[in-house]
Rosetta silent file (secondary structure, phi, psi, omega in degrees, C-alpha in Angstrom):
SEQUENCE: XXXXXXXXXXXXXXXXXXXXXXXXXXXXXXXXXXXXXXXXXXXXXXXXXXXXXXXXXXXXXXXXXXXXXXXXXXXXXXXXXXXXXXXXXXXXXXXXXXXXXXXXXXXXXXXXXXXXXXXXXXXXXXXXXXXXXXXXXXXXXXXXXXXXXXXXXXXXXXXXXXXXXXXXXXXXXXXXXXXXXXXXXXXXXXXXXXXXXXXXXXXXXXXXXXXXXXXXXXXXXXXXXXXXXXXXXXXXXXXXXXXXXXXXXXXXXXXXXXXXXXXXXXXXXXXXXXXXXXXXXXXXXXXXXXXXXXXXXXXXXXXXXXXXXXXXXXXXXXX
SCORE:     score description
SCORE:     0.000 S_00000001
   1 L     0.000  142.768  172.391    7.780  -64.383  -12.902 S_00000001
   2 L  -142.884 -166.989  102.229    9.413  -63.187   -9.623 S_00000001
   3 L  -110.494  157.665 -157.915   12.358  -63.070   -7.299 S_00000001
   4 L  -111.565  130.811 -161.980   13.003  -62.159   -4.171 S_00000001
   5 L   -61.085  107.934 -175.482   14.914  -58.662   -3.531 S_00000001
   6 L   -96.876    1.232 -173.003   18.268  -59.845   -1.544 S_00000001
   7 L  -161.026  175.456 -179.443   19.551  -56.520   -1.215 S_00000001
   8 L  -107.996  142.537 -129.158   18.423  -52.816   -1.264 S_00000001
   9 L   136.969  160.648 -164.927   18.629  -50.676   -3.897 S_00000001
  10 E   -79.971  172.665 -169.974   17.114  -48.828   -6.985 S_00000001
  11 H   -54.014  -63.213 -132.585   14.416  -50.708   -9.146 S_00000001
  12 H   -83.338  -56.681 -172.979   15.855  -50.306  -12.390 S_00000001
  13 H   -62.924 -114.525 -171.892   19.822  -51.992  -10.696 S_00000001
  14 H    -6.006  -61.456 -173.111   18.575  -54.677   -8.911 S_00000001
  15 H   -58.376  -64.953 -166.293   16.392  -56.054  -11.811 S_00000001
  16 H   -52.657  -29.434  162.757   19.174  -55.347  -14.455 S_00000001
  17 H   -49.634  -74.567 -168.232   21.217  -57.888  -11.527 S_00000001
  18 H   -69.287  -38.899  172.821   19.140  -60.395  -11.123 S_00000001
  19 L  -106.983   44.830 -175.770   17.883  -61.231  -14.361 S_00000001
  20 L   -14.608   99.236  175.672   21.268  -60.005  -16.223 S_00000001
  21 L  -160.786  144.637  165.393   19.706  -57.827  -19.216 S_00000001
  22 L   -63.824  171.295 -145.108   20.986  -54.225  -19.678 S_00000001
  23 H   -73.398  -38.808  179.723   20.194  -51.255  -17.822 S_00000001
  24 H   -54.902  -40.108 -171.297   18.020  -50.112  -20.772 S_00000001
  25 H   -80.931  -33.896 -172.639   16.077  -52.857  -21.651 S_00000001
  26 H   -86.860  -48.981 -165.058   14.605  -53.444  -17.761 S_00000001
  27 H   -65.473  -55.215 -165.825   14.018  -49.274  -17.917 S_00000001
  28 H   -59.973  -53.399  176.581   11.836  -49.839  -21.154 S_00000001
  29 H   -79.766  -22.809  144.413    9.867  -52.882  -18.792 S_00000001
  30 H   -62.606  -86.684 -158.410    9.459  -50.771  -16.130 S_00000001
  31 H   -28.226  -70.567  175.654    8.490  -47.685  -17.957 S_00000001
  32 H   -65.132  -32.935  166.630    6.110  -49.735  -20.221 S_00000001
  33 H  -112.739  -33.619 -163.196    4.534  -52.586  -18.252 S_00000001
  34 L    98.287  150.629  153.487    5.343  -51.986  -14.428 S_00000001
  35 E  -127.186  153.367 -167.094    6.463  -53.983  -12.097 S_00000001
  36 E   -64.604  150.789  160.892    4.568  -55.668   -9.016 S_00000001
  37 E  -144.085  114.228  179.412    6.116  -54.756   -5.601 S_00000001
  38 L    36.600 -108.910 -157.238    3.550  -56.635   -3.179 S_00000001
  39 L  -100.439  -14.493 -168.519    0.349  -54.909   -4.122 S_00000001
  40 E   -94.096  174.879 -160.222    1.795  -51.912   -5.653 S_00000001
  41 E  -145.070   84.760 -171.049    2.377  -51.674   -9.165 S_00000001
  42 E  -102.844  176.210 -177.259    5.397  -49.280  -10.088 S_00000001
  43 L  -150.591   46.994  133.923    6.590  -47.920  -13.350 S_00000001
  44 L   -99.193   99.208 -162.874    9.916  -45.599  -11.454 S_00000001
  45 L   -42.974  -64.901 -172.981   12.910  -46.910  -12.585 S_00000001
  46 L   -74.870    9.882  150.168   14.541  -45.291   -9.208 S_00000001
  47 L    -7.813  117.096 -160.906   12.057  -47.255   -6.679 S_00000001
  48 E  -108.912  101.263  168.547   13.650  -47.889   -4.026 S_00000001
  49 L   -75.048  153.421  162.630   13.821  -51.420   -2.951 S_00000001
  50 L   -76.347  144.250  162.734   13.952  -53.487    0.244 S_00000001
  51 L   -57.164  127.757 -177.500   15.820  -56.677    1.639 S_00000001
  52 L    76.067   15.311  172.754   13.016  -59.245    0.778 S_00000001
  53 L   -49.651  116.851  157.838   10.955  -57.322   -1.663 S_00000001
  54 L   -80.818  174.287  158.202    8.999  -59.304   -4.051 S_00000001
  55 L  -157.130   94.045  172.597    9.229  -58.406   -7.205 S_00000001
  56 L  -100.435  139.932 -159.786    7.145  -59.817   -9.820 S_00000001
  57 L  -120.352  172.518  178.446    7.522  -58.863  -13.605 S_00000001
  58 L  -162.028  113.400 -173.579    5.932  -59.922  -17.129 S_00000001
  59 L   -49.040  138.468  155.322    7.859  -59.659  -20.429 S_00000001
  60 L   -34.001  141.793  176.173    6.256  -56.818  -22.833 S_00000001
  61 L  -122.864  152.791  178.123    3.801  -58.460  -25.178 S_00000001
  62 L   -88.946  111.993 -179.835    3.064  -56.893  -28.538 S_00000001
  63 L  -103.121    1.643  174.503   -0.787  -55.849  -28.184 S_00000001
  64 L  -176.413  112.189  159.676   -1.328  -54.347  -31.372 S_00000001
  65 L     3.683  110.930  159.875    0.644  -53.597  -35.208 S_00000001
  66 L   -73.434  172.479  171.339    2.732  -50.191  -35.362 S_00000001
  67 L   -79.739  161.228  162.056    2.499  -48.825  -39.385 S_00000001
  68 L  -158.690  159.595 -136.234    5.309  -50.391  -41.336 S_00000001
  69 L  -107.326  145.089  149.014    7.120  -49.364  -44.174 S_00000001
  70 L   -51.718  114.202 -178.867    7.090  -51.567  -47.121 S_00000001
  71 L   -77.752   88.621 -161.562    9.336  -54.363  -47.294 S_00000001
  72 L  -121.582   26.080 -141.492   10.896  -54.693  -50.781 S_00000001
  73 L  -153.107  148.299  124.105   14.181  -56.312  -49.725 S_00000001
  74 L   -91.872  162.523 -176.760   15.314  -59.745  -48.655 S_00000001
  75 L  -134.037  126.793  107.731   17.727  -60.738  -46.213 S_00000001
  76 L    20.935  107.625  174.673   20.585  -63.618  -46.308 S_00000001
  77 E  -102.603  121.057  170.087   19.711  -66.464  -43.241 S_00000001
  78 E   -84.424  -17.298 -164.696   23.180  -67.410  -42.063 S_00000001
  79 E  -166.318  163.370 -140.709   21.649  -69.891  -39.424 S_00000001
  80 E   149.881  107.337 -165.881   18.285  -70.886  -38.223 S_00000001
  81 L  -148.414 -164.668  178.583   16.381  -72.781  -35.464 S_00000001
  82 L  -116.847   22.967  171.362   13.493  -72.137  -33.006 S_00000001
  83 L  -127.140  -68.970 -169.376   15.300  -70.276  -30.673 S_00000001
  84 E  -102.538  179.747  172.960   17.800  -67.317  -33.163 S_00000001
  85 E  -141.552  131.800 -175.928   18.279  -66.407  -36.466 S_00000001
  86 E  -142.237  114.757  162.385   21.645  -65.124  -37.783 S_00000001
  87 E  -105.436 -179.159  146.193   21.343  -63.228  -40.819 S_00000001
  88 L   -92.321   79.275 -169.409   23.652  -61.104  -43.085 S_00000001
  89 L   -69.823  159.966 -173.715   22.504  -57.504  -42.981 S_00000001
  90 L  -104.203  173.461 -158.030   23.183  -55.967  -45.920 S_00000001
  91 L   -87.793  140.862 -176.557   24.700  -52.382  -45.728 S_00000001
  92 L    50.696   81.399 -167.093   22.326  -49.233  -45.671 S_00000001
  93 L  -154.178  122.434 -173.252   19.634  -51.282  -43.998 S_00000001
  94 L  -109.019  141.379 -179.620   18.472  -49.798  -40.063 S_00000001
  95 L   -76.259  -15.594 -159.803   17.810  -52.570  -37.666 S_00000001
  96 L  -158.759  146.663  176.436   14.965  -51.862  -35.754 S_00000001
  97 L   -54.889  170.904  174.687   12.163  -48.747  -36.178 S_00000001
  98 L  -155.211  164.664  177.308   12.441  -45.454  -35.088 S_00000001
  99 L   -93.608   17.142  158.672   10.705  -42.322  -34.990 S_00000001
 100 L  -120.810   -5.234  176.682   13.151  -40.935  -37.379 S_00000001
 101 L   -72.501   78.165  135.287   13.529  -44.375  -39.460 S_00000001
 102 L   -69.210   68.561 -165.097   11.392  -43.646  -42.391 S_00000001
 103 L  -174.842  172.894 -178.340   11.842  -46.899  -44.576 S_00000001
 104 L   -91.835  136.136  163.340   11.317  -50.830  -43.725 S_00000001
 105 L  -100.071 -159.253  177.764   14.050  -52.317  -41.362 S_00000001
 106 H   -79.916  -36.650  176.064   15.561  -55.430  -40.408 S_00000001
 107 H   -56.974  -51.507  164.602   12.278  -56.058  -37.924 S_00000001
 108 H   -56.540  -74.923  144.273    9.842  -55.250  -40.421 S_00000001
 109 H    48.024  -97.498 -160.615   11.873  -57.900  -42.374 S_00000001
 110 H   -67.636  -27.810  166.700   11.413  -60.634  -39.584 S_00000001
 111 H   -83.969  -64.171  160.558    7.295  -59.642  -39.249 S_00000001
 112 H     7.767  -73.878 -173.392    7.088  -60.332  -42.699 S_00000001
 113 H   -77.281  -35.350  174.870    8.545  -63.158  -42.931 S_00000001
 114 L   100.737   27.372  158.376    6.340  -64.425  -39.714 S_00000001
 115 L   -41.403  131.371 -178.016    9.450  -64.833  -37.463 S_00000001
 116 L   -83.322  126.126 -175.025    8.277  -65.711  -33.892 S_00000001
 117 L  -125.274  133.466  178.067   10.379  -62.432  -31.774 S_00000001
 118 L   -46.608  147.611  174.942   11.624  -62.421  -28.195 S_00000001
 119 L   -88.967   -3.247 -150.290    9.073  -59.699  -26.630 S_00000001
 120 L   -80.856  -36.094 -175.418   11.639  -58.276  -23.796 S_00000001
 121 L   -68.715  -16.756  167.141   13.082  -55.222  -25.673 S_00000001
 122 L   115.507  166.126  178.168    9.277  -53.651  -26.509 S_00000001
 123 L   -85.564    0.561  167.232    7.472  -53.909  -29.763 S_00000001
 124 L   -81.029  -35.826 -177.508    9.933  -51.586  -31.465 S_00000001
 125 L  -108.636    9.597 -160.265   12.940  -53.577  -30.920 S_00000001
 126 L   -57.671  176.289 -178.243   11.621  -57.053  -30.082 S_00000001
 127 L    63.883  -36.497  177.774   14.280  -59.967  -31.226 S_00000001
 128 E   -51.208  100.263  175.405   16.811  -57.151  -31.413 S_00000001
 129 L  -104.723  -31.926  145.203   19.766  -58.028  -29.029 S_00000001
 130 L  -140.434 -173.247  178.219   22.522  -56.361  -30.475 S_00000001
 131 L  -153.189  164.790 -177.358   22.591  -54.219  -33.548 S_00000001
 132 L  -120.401  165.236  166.813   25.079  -52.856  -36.625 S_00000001
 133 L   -84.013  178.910 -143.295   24.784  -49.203  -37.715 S_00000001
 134 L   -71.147  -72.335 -167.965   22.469  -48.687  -40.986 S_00000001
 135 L   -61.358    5.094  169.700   25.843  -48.854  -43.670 S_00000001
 136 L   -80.893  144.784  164.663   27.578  -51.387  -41.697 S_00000001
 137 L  -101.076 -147.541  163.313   26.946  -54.824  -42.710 S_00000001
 138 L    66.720   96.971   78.808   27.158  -58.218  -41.425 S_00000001
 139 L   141.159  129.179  176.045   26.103  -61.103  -39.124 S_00000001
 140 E  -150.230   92.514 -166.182   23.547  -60.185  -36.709 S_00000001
 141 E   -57.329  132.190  178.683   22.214  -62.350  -34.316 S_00000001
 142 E  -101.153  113.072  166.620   17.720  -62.359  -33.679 S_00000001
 143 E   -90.339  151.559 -147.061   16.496  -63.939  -30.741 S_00000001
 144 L   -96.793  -22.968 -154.169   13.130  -66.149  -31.697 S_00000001
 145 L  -149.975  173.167  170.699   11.738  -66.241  -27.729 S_00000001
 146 H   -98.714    7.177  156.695   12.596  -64.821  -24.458 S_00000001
 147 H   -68.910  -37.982 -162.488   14.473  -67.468  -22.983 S_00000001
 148 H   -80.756  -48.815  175.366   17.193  -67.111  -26.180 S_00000001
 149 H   -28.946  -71.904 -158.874   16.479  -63.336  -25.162 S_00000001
 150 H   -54.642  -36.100 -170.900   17.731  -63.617  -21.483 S_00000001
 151 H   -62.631  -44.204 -163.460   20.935  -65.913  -22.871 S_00000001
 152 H   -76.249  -38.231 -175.108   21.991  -64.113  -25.294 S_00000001
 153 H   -71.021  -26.029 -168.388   21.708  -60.236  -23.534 S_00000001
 154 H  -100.332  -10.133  156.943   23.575  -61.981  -20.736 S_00000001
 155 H   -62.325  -45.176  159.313   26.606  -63.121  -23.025 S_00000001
 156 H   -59.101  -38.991  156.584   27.044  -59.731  -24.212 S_00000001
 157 H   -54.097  -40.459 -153.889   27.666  -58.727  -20.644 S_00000001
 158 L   -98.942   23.891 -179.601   29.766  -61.273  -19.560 S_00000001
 159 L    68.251   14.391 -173.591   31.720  -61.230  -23.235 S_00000001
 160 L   -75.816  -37.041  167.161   31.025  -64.840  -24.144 S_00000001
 161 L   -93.873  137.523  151.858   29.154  -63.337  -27.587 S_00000001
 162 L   176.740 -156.099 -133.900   30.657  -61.002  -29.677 S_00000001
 163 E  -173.325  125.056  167.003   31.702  -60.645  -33.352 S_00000001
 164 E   -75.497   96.805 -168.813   35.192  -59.783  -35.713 S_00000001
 165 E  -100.680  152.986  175.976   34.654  -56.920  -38.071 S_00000001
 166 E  -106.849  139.391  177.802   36.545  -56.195  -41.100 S_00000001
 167 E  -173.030  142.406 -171.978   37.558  -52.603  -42.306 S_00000001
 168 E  -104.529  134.139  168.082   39.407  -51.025  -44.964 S_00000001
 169 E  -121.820 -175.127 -156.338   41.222  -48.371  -43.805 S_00000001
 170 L   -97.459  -47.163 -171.299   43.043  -44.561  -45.570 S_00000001
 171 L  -143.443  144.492  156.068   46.578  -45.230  -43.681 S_00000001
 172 L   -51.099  129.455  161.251   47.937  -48.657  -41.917 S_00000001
 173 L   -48.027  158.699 -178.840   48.145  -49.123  -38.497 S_00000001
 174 L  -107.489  -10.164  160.865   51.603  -48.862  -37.238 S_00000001
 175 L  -159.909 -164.241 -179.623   51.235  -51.676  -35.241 S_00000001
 176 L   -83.814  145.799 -163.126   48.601  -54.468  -33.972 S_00000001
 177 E  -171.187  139.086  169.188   46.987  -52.366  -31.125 S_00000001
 178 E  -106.715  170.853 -163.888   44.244  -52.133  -28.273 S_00000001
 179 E  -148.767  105.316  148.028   42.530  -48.158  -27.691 S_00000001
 180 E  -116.444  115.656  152.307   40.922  -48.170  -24.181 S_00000001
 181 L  -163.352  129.854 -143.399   39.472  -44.795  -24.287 S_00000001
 182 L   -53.735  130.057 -165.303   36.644  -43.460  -22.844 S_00000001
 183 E  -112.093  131.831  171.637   33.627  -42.484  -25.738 S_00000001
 184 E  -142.888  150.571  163.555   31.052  -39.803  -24.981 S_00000001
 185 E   -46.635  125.273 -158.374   28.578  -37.903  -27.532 S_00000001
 186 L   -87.634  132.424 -159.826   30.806  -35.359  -29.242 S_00000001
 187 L   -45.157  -45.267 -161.632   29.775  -31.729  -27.737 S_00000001
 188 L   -70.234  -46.875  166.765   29.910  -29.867  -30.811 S_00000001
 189 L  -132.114  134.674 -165.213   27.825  -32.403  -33.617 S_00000001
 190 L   -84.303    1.569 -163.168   25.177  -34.428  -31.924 S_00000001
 191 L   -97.087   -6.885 -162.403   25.782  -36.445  -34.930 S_00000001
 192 L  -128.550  151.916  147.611   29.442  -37.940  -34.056 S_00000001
 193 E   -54.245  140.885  167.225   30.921  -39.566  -31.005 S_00000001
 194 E  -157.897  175.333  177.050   34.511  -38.908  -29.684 S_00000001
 195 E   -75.601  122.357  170.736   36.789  -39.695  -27.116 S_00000001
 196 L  -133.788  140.073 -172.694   35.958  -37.421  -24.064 S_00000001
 197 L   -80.796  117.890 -159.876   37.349  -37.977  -20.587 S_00000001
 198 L    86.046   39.155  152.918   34.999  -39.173  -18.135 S_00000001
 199 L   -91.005 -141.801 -145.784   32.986  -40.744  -20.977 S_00000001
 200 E  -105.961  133.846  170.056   31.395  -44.358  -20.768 S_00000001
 201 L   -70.688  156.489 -150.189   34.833  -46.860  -20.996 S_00000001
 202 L  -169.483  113.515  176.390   35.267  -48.067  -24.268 S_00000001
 203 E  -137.135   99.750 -165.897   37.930  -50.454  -25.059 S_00000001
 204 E  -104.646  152.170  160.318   38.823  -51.768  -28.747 S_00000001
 205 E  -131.214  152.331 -160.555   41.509  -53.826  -30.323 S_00000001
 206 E   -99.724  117.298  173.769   43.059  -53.435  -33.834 S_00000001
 207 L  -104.596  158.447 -158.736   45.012  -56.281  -36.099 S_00000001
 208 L  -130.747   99.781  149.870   46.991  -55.284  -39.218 S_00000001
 209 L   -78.807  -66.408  160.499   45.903  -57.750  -41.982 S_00000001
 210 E  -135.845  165.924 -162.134   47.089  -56.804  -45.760 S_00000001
 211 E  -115.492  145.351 -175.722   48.629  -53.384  -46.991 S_00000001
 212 L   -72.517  154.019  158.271   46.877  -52.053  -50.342 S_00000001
 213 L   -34.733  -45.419 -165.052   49.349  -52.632  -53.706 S_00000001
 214 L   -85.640  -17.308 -157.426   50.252  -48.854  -53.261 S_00000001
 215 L    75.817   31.683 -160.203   51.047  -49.270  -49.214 S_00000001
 216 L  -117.329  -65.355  146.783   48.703  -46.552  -48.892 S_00000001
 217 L   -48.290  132.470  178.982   45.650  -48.518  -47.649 S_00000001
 218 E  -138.993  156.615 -150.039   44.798  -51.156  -45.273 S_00000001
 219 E  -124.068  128.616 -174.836   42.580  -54.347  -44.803 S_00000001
 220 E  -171.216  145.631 -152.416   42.064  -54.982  -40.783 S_00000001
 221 E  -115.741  177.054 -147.068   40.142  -56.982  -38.555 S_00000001
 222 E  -163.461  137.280  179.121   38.801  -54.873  -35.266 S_00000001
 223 E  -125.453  120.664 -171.118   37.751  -56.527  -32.072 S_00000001
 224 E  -120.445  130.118  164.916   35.281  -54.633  -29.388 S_00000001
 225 L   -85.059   -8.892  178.264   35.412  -55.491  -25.562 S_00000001
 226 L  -126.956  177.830  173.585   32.767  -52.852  -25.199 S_00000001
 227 L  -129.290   61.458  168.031   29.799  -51.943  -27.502 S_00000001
 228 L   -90.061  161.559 -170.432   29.538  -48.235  -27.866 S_00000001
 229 L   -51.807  139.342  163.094   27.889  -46.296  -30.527 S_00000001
 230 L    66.027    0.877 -164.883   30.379  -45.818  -33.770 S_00000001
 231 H   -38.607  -43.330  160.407   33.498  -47.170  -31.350 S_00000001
 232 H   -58.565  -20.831 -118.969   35.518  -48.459  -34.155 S_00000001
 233 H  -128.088  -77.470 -157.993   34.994  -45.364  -36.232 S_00000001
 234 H   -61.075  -24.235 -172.714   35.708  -43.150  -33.294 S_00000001
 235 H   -56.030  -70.866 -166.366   38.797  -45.690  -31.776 S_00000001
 236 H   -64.004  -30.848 -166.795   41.056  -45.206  -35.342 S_00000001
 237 H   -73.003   -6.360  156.635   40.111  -41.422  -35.772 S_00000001
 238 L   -72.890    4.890  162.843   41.965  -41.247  -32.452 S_00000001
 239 L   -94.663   -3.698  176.340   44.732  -42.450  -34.380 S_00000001
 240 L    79.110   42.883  158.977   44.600  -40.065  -37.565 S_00000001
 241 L  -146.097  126.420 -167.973   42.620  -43.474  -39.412 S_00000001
 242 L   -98.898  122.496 -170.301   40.007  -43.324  -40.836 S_00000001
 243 E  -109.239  125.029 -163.919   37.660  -46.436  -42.700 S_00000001
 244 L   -66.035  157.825 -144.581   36.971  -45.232  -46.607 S_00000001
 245 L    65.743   -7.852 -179.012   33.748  -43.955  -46.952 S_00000001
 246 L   -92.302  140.180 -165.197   33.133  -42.925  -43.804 S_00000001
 247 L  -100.891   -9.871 -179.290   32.362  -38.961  -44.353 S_00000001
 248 L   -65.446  -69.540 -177.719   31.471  -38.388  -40.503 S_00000001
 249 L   -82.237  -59.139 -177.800   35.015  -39.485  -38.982 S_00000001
 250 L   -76.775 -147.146 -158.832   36.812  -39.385  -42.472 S_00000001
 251 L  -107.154   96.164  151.280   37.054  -36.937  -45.358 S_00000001
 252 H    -1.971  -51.374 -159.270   34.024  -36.190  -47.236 S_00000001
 253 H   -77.711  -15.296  175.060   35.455  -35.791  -50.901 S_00000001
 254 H   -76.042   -3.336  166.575   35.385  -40.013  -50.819 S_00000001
 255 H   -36.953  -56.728 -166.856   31.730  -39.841  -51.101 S_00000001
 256 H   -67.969  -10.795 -171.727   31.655  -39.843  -54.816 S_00000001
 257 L  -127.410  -24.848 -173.442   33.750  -42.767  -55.073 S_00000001
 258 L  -106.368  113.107  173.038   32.557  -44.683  -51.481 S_00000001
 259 L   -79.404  -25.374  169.760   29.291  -45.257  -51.296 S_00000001
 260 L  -162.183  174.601  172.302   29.380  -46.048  -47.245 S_00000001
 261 L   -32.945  107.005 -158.183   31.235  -47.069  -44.404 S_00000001
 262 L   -84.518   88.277  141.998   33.633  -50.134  -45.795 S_00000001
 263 E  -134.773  154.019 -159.710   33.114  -51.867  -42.269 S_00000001
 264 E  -136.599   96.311  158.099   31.870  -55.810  -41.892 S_00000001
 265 E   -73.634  100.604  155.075   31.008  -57.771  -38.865 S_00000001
 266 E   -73.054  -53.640 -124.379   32.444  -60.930  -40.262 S_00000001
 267 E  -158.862  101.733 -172.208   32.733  -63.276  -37.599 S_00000001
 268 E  -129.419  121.436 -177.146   29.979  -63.819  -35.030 S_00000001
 269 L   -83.490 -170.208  157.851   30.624  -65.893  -31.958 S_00000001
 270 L   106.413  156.659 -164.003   28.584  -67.471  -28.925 S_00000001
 271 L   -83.501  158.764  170.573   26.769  -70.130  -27.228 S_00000001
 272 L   -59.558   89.772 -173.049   23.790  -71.786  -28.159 S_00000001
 273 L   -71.142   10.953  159.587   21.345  -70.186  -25.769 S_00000001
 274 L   -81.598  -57.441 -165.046   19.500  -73.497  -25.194 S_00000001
 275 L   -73.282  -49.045 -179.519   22.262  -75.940  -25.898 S_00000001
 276 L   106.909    6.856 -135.160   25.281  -74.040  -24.481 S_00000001
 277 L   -82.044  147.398  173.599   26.938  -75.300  -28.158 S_00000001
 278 L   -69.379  159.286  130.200   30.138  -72.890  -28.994 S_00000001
 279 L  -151.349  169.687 -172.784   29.393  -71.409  -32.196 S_00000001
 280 L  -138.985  132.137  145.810   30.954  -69.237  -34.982 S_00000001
 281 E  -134.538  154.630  165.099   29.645  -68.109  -38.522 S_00000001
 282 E  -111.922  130.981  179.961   30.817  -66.159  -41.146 S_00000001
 283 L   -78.745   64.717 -169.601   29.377  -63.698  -42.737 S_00000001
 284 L    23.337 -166.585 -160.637   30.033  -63.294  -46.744 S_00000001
 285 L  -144.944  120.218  163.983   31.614  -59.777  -48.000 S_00000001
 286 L   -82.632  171.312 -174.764   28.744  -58.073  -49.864 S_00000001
 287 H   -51.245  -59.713 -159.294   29.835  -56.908  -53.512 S_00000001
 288 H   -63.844  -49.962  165.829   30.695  -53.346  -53.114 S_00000001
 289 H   -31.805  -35.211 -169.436   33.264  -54.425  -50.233 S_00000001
 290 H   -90.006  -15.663  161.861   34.809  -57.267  -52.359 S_00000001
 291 H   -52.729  -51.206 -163.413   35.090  -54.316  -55.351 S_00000001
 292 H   -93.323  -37.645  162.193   37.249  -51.987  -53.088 S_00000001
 293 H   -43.383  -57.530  171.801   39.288  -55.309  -52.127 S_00000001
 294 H   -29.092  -65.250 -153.410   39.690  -56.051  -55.950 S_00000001
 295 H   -73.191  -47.660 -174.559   40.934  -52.624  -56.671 S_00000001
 296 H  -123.623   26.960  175.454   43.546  -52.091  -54.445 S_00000001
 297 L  -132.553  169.836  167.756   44.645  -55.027  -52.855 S_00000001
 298 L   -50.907  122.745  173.105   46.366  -58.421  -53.674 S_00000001
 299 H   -64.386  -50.643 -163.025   43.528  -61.144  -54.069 S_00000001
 300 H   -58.868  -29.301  174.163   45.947  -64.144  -53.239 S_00000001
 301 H   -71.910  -36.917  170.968   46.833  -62.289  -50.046 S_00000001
 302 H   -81.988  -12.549 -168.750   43.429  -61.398  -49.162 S_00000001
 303 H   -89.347  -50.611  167.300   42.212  -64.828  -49.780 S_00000001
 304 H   -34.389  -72.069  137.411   45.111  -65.895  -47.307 S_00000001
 305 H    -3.236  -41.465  174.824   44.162  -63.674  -44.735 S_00000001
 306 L   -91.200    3.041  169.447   40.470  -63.940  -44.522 S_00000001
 307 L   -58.977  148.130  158.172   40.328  -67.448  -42.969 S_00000001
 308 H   -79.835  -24.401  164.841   38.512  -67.069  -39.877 S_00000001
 309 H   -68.568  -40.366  174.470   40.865  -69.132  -38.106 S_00000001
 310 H   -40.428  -61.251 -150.094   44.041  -66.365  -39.356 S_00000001
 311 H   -84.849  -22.428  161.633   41.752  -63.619  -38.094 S_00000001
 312 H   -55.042  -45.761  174.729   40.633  -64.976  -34.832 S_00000001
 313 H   -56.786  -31.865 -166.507   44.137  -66.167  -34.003 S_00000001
 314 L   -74.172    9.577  164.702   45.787  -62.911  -35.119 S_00000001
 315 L  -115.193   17.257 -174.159   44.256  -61.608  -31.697 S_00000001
 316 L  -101.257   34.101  139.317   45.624  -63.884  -29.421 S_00000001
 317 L   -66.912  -24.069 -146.136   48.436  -61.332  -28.449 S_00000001
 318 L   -98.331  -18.124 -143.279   45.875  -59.371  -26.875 S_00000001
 319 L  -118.248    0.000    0.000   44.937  -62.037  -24.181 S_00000001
């Protein structure tokens, strides 16, 4: 495949332009395959191109099996065709290998099962187009080819895909709310995020669904205009709130009672990257989540509440 270089600029920009996929994913196809520039064959993401450049490319191909972990798990197909997959990950489940992931992921999973996976993201991440963190759960779109690949990475730029999470949180919001504030890797533990100024922008918005029996707790649906690591997590602890179980951004001593992070991508949006078709699914609640709902909130309230039509509407203040 090629196109022709309309403007000058680095390698890595230009590409990430023209064929709208993030900056990351075209550094990983440079890095790993090269790309043609007339005769030459580079693999430096900061190449410097010309007006009228060719520049012909080839999607990463998987040439040979990595080890994988046993696969002792199933996974929940919310949807399913011969371009995506939309499953339900389940909660302490990592999407895609790593060189610190020792255990079977959501990928191993999908080679298992003998899923056909877009190749553009590398043979660690292929099909992977967005991702949840390992205790989060909930609806996570696979692309099956690289055509659903190219649709779908460019809806996540332009915001046409993206996805309504659920989270119980330690004190109510005080009001329905958006957070734009800028998220950078927090200096001090490499392990947590925080707001730092002249991070990466980062802009979330917050809905107030039901108040716990005591008023103490709260059930709330969480909207992201950006996709940075932990962003909801890091968004309420700039608010003094916290989502039980989480021991990073919250309080530790709920371990013993929380087994992880009570957050849920419910509600996953976007076109059909063949068809153009709108679509929405919902993901189910796994059990320990509908257990901390039991205990301390009204069912008949939460059952109110939890349409998908409630919680998508309950954001159209924001627009």
């Amino acid at each position: 495949m090629t196109f022709i270089c309309k403007e000058t600029g680095r390698l890595d920009v230009v590409m990430s332009k023209n064929l709208k996929l993030p900056r990351n994913q075209i550094e990983q196809l440079i890095k790993r395959v090269g790309i043609k520039i007339g005769t030459k064959k580079i693999k430096k993401c900061s190449f410097k191109l010309k007006i009228n450049d060719v520049v012909e490319y080839d999607f990463i191909q998987i040439t040979k099996e990595k080890k994988r972990y046993k696969v002792d798990f199933d996974i929940d197909i919310l949807y399913e065709d011969d371009d995506i997959l939309i499953i339900n990950k389940p909660p302490f489940l990592t999407v895609h290998p790593a060189s610190s992931v020792k255990e079977a992921t959501v990928v191993d999973w999908l080679i298992k099962r003998g899923v056909s996976l877009a190749t553009i993201s590398g043979d660690e991440r292929h099909g992977i187009v967005h991702r949840i963190d390992k205790e989060t759960s909930g609806a996570l779109v696979v692309a099956k080819n690289n055509r659903a690949h190219l649709g779908l990475s460019s809806q996540l730029l332009d915001k046409s895909m993206g996805r309504y999470y659920l989270a119980i949180t330690d004190l109510p919001l005080k009001n329905d709310t958006i957070v734009n504030k800028p998220i950078a890797r927090n200096r001090k533990n490499r392990l947590k995020m925080d707001v730092v100024m002249g991070g990466r922008e980062s802009k979330s918005a917050f809905c107030k669904l039901v108040l716990s029996k005591d008023k103490k707790k709260e059930l709330i649906s969480a909207k992201l205009f950006t996709g940075r690591t932990h962003q909801i997590r890091v968004h309420l602890s700039s608010m003094s709130r916290h989502i039980l179980g989480d021991t990073l951004y919250g309080f530790k001593c709920q371990k013993s009672s929380i087994a992880r992070v009570m957050l849920h991508a419910y509600i996953l949006y976007l076109r059909h990257p063949r068809t153009g078709e709108s679509m929405r699914v919902t993901a189910p609640l796994f059990v320990d989540f509908e257990n901390i709902l039991e205990k301390y909130f009204n069912k008949d309230e939460i059952d109110e509440k939890m349409d998908s039509l409630c919680i998508i509407d309950s954001f159209n203040n924001f627009y």
